[in-house]
N, CA, C and O atoms as a Tinker XYZ file with bonds, in Angstrom:
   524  protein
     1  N     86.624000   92.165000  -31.096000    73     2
     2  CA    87.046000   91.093000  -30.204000    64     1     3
     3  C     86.990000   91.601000  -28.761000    63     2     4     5
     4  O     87.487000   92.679000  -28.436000    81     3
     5  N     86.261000   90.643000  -27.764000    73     3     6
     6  CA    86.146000   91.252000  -26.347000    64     5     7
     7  C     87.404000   90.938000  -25.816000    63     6     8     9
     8  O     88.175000   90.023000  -26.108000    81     7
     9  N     87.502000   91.939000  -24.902000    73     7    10
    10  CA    88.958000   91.676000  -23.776000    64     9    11
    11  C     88.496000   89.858000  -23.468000    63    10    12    13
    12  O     87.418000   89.327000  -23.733000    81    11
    13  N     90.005000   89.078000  -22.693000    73    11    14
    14  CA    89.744000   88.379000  -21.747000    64    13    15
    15  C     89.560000   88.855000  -20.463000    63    14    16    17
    16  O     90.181000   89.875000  -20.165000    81    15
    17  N     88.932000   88.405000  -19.739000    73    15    18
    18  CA    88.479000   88.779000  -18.233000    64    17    19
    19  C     89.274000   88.041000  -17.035000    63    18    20    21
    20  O     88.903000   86.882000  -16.845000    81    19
    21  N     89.929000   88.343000  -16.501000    73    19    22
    22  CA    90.228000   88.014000  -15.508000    64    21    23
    23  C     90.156000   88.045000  -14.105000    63    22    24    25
    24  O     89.964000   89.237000  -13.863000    81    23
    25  N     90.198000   87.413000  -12.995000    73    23    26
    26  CA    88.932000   87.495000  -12.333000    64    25    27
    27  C     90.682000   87.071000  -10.849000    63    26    28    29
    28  O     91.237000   85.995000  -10.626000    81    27
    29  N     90.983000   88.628000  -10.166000    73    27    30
    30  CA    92.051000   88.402000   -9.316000    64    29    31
    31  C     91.052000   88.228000   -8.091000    63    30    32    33
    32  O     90.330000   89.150000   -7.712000    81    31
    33  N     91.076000   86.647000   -7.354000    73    31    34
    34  CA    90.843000   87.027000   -5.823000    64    33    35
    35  C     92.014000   86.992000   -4.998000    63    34    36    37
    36  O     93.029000   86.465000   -5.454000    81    35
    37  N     92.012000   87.472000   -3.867000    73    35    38
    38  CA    93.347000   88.321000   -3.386000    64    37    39
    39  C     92.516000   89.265000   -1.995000    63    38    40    41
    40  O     91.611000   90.096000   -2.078000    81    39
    41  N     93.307000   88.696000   -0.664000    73    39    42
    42  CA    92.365000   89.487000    0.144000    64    41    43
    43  C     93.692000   90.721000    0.625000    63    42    44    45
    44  O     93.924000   91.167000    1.749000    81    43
    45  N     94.303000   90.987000   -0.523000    73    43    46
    46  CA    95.220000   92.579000   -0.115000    64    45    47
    47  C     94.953000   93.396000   -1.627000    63    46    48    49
    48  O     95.417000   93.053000   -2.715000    81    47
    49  N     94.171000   94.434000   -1.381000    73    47    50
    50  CA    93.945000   95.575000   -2.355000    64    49    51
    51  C     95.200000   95.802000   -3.219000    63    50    52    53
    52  O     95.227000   95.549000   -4.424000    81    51
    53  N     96.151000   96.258000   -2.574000    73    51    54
    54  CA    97.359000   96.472000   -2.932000    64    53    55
    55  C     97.788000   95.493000   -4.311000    63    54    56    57
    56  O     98.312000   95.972000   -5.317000    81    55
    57  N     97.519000   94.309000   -4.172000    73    55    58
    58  CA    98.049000   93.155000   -5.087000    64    57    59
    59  C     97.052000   93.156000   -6.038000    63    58    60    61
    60  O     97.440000   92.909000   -7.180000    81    59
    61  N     96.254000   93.297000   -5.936000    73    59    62
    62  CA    94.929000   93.547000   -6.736000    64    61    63
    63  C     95.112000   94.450000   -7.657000    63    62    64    65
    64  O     95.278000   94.040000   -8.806000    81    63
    65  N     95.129000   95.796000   -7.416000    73    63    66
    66  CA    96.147000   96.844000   -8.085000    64    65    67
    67  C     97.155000   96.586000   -8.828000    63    66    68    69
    68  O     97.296000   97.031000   -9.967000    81    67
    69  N     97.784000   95.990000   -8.360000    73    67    70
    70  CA    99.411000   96.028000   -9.227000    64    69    71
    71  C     99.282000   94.778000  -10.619000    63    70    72    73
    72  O     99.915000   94.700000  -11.672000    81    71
    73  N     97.952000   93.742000   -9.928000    73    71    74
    74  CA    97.645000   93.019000  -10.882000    64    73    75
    75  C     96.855000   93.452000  -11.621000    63    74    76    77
    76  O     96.847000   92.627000  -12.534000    81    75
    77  N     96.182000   94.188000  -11.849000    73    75    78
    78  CA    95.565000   94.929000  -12.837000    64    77    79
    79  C     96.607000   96.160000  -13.763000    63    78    80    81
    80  O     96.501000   96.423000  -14.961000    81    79
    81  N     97.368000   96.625000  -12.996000    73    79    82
    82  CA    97.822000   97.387000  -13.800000    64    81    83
    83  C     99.255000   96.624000  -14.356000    63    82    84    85
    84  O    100.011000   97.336000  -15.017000    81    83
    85  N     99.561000   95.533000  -14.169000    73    83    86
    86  CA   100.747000   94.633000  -15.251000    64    85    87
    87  C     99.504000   94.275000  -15.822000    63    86    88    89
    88  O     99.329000   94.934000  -16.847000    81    87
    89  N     98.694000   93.607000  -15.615000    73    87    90
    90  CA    97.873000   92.810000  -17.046000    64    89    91
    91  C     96.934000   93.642000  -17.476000    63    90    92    93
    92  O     96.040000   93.135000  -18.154000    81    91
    93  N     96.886000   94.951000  -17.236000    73    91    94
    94  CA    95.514000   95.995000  -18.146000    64    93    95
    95  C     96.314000   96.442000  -18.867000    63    94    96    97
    96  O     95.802000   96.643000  -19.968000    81    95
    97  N     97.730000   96.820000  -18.816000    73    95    98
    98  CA    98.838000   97.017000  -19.661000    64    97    99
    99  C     99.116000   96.382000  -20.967000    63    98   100   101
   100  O     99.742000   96.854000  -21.916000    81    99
   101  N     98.456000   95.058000  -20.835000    73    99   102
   102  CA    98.806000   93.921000  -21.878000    64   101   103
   103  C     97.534000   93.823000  -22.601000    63   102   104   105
   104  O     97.594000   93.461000  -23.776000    81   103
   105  N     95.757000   94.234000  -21.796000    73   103   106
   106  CA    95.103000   94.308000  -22.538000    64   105   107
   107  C     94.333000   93.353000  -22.145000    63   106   108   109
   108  O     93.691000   92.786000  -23.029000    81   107
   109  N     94.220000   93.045000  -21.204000    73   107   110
   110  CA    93.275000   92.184000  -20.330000    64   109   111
   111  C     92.597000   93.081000  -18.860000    63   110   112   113
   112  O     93.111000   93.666000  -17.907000    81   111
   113  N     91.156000   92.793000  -19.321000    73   111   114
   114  CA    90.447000   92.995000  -18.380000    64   113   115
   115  C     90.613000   92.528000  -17.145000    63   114   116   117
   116  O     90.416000   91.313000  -17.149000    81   115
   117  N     90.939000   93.017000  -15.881000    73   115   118
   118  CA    90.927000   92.790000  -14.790000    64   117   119
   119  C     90.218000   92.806000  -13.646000    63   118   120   121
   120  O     90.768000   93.773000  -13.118000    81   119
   121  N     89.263000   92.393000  -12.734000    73   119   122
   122  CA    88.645000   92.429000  -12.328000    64   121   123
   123  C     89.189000   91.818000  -10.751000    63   122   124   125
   124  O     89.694000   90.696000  -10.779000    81   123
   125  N     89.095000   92.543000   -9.357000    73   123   126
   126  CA    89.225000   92.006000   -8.263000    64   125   127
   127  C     88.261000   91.575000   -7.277000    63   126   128   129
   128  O     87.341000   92.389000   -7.190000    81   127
   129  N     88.140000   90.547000   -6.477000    73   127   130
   130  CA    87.365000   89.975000   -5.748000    64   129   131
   131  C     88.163000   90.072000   -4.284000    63   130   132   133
   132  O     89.222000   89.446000   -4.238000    81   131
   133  N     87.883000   90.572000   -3.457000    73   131   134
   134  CA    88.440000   90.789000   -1.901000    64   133   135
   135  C     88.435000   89.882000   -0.905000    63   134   136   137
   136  O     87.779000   90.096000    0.115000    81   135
   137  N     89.243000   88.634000   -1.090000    73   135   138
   138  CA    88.514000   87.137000   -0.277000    64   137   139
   139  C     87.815000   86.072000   -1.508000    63   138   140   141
   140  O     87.481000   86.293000   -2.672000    81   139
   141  N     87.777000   84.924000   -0.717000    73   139   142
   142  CA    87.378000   84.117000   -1.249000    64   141   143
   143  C     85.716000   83.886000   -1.331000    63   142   144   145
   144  O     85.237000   83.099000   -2.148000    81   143
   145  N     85.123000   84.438000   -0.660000    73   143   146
   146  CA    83.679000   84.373000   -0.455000    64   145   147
   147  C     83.381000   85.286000   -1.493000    63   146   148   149
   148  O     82.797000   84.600000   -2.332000    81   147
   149  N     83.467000   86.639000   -1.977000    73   147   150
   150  CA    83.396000   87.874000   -2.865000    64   149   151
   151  C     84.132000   87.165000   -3.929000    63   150   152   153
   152  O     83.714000   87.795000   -4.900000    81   151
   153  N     84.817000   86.422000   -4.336000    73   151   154
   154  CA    85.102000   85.583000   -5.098000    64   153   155
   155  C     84.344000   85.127000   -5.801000    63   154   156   157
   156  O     84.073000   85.478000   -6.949000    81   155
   157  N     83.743000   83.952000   -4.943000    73   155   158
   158  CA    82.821000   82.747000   -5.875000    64   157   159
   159  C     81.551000   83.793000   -6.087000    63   158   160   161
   160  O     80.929000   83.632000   -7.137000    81   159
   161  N     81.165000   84.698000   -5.327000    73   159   162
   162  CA    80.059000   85.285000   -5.500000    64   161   163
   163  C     80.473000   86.203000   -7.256000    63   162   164   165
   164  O     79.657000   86.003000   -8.156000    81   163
   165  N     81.421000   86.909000   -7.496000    73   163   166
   166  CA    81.910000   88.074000   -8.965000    64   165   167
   167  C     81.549000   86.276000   -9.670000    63   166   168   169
   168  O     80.595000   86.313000  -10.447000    81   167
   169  N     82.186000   84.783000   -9.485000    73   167   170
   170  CA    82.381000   84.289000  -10.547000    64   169   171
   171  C     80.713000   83.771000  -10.862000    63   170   172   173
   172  O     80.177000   83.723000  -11.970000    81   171
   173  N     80.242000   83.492000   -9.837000    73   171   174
   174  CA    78.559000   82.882000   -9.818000    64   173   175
   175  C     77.897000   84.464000  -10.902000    63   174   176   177
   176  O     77.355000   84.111000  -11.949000    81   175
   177  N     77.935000   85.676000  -10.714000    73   175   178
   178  CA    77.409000   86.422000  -11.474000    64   177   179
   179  C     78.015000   86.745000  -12.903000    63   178   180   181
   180  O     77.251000   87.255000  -13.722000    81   179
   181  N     79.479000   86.461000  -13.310000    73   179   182
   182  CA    79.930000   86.756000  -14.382000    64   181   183
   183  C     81.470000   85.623000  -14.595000    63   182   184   185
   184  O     82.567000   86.174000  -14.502000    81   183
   185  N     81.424000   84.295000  -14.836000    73   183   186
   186  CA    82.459000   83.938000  -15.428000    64   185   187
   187  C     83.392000   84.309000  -15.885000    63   186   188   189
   188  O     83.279000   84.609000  -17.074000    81   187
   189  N     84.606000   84.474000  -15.328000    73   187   190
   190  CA    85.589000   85.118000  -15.995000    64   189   191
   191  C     86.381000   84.077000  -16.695000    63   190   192   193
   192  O     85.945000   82.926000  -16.692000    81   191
   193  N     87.735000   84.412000  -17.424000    73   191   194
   194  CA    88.369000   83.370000  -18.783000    64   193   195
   195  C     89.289000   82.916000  -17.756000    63   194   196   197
   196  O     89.803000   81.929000  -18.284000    81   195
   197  N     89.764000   83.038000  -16.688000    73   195   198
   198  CA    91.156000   82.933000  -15.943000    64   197   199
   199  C     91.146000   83.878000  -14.391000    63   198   200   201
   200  O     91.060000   85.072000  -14.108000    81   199
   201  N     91.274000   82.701000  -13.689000    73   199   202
   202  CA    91.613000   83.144000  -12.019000    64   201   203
   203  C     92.833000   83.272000  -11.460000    63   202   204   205
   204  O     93.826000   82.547000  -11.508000    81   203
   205  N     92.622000   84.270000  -10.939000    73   203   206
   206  CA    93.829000   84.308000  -10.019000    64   205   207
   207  C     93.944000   84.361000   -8.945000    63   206   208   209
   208  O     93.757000   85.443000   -8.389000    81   207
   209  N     94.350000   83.057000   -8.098000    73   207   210
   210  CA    93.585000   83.134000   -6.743000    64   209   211
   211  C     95.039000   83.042000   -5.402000    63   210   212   213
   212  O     95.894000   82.159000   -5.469000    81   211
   213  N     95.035000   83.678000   -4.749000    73   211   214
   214  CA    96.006000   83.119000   -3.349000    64   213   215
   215  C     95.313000   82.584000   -2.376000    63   214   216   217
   216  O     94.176000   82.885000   -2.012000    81   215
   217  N     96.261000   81.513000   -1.822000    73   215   218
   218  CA    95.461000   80.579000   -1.158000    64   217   219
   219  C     95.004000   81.271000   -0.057000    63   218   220   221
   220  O     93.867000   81.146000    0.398000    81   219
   221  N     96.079000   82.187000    0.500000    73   219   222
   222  CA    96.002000   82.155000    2.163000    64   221   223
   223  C     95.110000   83.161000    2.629000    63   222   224   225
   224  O     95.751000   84.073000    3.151000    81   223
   225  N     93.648000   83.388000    2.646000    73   223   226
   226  CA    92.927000   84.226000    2.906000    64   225   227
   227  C     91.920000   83.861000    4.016000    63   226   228   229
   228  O     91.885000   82.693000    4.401000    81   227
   229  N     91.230000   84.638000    4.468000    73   227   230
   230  CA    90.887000   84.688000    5.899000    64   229   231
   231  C     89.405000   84.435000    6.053000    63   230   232   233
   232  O     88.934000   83.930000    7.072000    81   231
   233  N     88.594000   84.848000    4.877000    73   231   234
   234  CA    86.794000   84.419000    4.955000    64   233   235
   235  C     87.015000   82.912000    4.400000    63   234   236   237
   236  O     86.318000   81.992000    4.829000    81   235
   237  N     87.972000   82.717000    3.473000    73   235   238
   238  CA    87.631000   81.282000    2.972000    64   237   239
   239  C     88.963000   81.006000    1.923000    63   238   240   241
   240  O     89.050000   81.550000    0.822000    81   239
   241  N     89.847000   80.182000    2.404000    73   239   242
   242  CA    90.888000   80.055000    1.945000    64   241   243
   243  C     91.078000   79.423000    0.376000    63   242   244   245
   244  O     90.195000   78.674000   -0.041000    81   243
   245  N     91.997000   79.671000   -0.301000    73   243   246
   246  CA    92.130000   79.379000   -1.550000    64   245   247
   247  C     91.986000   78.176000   -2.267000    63   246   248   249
   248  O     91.586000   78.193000   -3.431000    81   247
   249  N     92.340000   76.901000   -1.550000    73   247   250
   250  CA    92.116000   75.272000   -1.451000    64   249   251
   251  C     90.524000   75.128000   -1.656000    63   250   252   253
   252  O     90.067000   74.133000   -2.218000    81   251
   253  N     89.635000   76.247000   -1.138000    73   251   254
   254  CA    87.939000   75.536000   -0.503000    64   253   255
   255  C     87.317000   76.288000   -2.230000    63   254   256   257
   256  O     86.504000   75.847000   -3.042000    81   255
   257  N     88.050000   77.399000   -2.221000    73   255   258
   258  CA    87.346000   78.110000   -3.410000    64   257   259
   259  C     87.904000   77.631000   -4.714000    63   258   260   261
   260  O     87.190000   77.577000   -5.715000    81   259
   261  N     88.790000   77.387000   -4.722000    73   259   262
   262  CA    89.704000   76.127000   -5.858000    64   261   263
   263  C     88.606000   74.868000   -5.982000    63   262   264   265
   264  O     88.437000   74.658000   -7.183000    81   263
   265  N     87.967000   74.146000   -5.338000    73   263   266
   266  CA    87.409000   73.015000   -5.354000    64   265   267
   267  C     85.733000   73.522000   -5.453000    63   266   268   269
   268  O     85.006000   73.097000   -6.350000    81   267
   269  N     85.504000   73.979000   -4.953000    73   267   270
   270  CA    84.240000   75.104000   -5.432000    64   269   271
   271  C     84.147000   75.650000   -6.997000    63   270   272   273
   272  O     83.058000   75.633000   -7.572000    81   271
   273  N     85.352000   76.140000   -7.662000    73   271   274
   274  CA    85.244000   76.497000   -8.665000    64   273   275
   275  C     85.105000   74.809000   -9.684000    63   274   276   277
   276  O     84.344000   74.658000  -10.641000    81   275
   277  N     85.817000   74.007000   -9.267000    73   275   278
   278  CA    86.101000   72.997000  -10.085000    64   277   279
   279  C     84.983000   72.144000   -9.892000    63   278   280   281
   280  O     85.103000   71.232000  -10.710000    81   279
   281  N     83.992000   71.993000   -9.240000    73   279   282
   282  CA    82.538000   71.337000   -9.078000    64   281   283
   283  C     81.680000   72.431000   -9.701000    63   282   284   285
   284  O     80.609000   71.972000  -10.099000    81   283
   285  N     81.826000   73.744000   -9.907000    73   283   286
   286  CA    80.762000   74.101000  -10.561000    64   285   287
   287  C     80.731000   73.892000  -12.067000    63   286   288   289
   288  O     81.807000   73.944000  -12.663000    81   287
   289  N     79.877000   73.716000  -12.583000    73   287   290
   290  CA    79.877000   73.402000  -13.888000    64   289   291
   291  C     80.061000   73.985000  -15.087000    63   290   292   293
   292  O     80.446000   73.430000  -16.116000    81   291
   293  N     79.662000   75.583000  -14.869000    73   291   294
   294  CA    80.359000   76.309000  -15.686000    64   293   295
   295  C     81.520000   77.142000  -15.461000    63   294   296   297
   296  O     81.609000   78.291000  -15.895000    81   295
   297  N     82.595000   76.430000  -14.636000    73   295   298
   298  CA    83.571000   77.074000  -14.373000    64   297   299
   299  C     84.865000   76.073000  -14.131000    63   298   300   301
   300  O     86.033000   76.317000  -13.826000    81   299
   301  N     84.079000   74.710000  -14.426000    73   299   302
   302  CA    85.441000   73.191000  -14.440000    64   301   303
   303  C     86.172000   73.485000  -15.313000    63   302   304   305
   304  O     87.289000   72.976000  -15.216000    81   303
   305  N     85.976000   74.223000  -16.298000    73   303   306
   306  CA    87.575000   74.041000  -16.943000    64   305   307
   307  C     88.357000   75.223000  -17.103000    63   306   308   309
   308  O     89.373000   75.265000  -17.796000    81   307
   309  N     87.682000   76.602000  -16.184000    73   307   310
   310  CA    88.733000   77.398000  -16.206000    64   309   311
   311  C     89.856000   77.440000  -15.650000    63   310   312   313
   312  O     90.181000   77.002000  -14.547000    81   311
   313  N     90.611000   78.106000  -16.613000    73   311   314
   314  CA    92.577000   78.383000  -15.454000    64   313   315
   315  C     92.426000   79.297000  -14.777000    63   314   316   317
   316  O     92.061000   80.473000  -14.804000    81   315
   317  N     92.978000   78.114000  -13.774000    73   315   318
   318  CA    93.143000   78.703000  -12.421000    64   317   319
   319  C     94.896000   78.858000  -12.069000    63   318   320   321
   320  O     95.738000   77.962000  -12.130000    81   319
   321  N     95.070000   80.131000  -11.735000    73   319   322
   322  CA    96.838000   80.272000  -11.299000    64   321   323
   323  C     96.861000   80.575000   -9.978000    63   322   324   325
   324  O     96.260000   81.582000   -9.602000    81   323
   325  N     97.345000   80.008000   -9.334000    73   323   326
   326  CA    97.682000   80.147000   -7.815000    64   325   327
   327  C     98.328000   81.229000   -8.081000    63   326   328   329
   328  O     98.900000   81.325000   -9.167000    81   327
   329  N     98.376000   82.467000   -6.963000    73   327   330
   330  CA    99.199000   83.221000   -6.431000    64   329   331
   331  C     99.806000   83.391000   -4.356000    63   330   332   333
   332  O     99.431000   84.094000   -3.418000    81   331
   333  N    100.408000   82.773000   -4.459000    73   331   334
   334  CA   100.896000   82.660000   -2.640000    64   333   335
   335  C    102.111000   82.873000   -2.728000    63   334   336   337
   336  O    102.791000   82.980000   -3.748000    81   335
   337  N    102.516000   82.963000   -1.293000    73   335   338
   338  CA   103.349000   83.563000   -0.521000    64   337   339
   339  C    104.045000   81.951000   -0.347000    63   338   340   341
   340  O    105.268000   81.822000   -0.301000    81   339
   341  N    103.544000   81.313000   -0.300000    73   339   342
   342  CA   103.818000   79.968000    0.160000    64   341   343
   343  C    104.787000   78.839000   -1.226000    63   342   344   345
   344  O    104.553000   78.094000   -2.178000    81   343
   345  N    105.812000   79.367000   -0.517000    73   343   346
   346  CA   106.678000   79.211000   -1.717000    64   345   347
   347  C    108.032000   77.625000   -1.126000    63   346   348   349
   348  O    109.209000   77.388000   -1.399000    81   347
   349  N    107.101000   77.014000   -0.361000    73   347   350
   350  CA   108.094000   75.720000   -0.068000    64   349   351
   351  C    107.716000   74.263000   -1.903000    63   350   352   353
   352  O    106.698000   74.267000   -2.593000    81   351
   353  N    108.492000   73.673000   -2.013000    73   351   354
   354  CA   108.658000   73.068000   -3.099000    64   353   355
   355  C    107.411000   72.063000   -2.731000    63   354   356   357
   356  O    107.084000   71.461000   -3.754000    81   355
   357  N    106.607000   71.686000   -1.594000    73   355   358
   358  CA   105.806000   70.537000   -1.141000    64   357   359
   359  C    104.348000   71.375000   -1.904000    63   358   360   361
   360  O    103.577000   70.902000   -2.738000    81   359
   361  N    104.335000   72.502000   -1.384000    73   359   362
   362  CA   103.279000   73.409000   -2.214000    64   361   363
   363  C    102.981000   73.031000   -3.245000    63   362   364   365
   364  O    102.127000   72.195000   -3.540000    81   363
   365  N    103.946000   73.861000   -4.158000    73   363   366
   366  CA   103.859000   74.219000   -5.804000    64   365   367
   367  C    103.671000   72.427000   -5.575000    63   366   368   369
   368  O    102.528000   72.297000   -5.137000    81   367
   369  N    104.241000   71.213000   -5.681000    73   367   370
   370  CA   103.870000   69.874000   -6.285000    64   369   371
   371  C    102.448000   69.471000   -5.641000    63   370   372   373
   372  O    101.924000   68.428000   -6.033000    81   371
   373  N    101.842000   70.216000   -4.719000    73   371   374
   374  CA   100.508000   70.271000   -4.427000    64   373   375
   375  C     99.646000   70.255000   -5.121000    63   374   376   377
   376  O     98.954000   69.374000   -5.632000    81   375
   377  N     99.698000   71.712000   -5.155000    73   375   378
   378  CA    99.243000   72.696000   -6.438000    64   377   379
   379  C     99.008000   71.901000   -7.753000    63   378   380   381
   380  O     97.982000   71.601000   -8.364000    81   379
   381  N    100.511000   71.635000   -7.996000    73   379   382
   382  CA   100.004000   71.552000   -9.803000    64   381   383
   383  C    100.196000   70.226000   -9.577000    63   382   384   385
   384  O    100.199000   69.644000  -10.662000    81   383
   385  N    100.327000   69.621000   -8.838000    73   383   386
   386  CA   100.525000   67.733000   -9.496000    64   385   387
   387  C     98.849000   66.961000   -8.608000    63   386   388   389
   388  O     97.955000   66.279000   -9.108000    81   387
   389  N     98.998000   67.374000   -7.445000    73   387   390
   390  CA    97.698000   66.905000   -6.594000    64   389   391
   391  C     96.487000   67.715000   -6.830000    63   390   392   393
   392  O     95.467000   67.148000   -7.223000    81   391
   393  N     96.505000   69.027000   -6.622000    73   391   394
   394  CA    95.045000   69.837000   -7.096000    64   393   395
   395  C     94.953000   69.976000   -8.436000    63   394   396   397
   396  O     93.854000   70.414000   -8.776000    81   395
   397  N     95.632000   69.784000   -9.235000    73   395   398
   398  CA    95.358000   70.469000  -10.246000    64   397   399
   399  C     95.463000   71.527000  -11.093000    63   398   400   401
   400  O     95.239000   71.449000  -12.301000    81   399
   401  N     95.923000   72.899000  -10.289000    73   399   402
   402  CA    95.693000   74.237000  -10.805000    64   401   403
   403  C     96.846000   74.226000  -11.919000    63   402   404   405
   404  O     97.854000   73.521000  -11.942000    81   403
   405  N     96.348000   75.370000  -13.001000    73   403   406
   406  CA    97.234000   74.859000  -14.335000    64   405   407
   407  C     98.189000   75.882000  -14.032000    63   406   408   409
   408  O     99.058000   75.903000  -14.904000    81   407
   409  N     98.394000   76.858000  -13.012000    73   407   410
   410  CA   100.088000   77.496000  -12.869000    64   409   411
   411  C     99.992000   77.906000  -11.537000    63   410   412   413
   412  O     99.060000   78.462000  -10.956000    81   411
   413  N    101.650000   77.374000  -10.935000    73   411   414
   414  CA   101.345000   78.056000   -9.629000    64   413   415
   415  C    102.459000   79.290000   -9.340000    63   414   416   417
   416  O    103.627000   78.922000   -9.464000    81   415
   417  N    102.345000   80.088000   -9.132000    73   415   418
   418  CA   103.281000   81.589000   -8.650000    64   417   419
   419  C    103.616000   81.942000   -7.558000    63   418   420   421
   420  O    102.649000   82.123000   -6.818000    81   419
   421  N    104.560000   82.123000   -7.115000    73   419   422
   422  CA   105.129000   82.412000   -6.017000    64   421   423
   423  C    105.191000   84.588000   -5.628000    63   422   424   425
   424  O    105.507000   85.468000   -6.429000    81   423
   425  N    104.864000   84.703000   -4.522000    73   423   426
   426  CA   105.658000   85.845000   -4.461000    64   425   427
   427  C    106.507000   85.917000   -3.517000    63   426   428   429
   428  O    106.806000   85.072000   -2.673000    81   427
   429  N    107.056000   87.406000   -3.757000    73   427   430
   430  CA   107.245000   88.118000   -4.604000    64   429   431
   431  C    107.312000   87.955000   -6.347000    63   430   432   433
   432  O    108.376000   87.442000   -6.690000    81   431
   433  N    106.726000   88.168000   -7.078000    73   431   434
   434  CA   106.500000   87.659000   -8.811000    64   433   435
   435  C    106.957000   88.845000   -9.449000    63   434   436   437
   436  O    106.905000   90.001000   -9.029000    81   435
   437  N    107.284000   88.529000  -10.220000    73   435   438
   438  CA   108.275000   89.770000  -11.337000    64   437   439
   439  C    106.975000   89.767000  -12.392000    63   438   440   441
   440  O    106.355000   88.723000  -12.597000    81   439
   441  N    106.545000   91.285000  -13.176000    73   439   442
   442  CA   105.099000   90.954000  -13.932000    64   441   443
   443  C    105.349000   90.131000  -15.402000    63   442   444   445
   444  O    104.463000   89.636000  -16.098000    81   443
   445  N    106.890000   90.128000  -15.688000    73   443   446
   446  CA   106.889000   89.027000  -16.642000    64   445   447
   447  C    106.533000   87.615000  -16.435000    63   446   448   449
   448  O    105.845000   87.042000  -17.280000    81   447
   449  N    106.872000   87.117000  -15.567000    73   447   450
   450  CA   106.148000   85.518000  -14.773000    64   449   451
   451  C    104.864000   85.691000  -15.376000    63   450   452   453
   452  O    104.412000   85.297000  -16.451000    81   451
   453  N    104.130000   86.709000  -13.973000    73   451   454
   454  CA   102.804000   86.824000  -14.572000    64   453   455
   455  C    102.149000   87.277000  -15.651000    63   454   456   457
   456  O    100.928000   87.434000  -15.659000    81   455
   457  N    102.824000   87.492000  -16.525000    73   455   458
   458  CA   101.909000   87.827000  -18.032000    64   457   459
   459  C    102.792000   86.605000  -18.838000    63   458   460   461
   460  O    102.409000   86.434000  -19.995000    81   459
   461  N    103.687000   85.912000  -18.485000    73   459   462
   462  CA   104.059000   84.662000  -19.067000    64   461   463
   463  C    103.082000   83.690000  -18.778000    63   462   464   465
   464  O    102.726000   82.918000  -19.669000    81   463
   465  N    102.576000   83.627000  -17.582000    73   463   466
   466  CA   101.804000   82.324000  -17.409000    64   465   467
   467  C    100.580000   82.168000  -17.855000    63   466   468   469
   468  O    100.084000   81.077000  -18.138000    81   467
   469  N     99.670000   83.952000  -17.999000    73   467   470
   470  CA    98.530000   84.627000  -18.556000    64   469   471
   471  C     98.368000   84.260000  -19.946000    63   470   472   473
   472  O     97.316000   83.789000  -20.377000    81   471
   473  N     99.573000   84.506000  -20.775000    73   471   474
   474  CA    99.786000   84.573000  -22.024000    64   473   475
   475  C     99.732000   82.892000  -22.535000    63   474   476   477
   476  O     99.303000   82.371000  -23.564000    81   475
   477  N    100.367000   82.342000  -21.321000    73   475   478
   478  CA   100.413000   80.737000  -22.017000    64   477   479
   479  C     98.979000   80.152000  -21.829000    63   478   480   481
   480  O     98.487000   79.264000  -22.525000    81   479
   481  N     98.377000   80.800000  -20.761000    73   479   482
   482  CA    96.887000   79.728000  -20.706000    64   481   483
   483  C     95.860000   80.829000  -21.436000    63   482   484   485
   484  O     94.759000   80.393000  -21.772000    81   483
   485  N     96.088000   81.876000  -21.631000    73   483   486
   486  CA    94.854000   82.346000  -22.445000    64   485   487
   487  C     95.028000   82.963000  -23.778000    63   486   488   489
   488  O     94.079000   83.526000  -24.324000    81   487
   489  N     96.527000   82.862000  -24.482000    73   487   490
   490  CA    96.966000   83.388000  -25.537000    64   489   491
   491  C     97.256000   85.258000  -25.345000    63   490   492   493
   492  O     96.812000   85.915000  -24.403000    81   491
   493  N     97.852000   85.654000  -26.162000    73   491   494
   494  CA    98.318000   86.832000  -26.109000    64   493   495
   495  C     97.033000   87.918000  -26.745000    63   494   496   497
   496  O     96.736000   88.088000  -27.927000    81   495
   497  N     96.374000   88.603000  -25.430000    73   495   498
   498  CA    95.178000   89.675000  -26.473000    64   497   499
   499  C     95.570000   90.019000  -27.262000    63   498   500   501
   500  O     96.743000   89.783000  -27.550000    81   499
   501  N     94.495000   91.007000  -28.262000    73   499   502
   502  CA    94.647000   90.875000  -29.732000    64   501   503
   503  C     94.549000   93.122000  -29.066000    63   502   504   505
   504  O     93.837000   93.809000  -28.334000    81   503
   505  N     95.749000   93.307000  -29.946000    73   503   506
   506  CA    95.304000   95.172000  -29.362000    64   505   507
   507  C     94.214000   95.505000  -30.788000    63   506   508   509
   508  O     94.014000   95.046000  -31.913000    81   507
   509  N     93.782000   96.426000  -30.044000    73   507   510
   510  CA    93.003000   97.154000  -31.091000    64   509   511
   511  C     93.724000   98.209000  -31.773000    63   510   512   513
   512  O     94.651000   98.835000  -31.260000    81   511
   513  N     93.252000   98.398000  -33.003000    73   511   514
   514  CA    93.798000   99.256000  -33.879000    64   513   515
   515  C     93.067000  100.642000  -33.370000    63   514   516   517
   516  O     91.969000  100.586000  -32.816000    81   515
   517  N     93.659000  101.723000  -33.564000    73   515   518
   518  CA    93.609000  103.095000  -32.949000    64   517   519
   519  C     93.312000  103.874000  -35.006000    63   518   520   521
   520  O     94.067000  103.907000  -35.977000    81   519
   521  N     92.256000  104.218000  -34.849000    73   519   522
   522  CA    92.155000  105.121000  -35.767000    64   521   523
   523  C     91.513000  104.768000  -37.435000    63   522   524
   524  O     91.438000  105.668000  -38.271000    81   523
């Protein structure tokens, strides 16, 4: 059974990191994109199962690459989880009631949130047996 792939864009390294190492922990492939432009470009060459995107980035903000992903055709029905900073209540009912995205996260995020919300839209990986 292949890992799921997950596909963090995120224009701070740092978060990128820490998201890979809560969800490589659990057994999901992680993969980071630096901006939203390096983004659509990792997803145009390799589809991943689940995004993780923050809006507030500086080549091309999270809203343009959210609607980009959802017009391309092999990528309309992946989950997409917001990750921002932008944590007023007008947001999140943005997010998930007007755009669409199937989870939205606030930070600071505790890595149970995020492997709760992982786990609910892509099921719990399967570990491999050792030996």
């Amino acid at each position: 059974m292949t890992k799921k792939r997950i596909l963090c864009i995120e224009d701070h390294p740092e978060m990128i990191e820490l998201v890979k190492l809560i969800l490589g922990r659990r057994g999901y492939l992680v993969e980071g994109a630096l901006g939203g432009k390096e983004g659509l470009e990792a997803i145009a060459q390799n589809p991943p199962d689940l995004v993780l995107l923050d809006l507030m980035m500086p080549d091309l903000d999270g809203w343009e690459v959210f609607r980009q992903i959802r017009v391309n055709e092999a990528m309309k029905t992946c989950p997409v989880i917001v990750i921002t900073a932008k944590s007023q209540g007008i947001d999140r009912v943005l997010g998930l009631h007007i755009a669409g995205v199937d989870d939205y996260i606030t930070k600071p995020f505790g890595p149970k949130e995020l492997i709760d919300s992982v786990e609910r839209l892509l099921g719990s990986p399967r570990r491999e047996k050792v030996g």
